[in-house]
N, C-alpha and C positions, 0 to 999 in steps of 0.2 A: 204248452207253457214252458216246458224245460227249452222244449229248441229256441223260443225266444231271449229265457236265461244263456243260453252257449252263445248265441248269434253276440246279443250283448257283449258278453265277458271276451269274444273274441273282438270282437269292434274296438270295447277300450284297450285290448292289449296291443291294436296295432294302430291306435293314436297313442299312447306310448309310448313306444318302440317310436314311431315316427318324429314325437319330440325330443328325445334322447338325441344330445349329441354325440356324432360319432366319433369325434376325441376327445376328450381331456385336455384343453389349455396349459401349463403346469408353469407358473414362473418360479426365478428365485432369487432373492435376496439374501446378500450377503451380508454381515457388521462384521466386523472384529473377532469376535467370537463367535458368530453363527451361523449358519447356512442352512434358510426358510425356505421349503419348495412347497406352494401352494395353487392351489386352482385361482388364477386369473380375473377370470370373470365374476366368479363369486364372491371371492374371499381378499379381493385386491385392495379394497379399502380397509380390512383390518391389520392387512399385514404390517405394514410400519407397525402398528401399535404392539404388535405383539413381538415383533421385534426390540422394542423400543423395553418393554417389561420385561424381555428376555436378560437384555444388558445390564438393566437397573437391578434386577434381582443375583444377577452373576456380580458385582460390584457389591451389595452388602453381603453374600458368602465370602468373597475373597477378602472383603474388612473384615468382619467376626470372625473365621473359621480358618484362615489364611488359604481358601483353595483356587487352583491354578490349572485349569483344564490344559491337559497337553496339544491337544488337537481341536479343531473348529466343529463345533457339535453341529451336526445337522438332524432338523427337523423336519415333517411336513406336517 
């Protein structure tokens, strides 16, 4: 019984392992103020938008609180 348990757990560890890709994609997107480096494949559809919240929300800090980032904030 146990060596069927090991056999198992070894089996799924090496579908796994096999479907893990072996790099990381990573693009990035720049705006005005930000520089987004995110995984590609996964995350490529949200990125504008999160971009896009990033700007809108730097836009009412700098109306209310007068702030002015010196440098291009980067994210991932």
């Amino acid at each position: 019984m146990r060596s069927g348990r090991a056999l198992a757990g070894a089996l799924l560890c090496a579908i796994a392992a096999a479907a893990a890709p072996a790099q990381a994609q990573y693009q990035l997107l720049e705006t005005d103020h930000l520089r987004l480096l995110y995984p590609g494949a996964t995350l490529g559809y949200l990125a504008p938008y999160a971009a896009q919240c990033f700007e809108n929300s730097m836009s009412v800090h700098r109306r209310l609180f007068g702030y002015a980032s010196r440098e291009i904030i980067s994210a991932t």
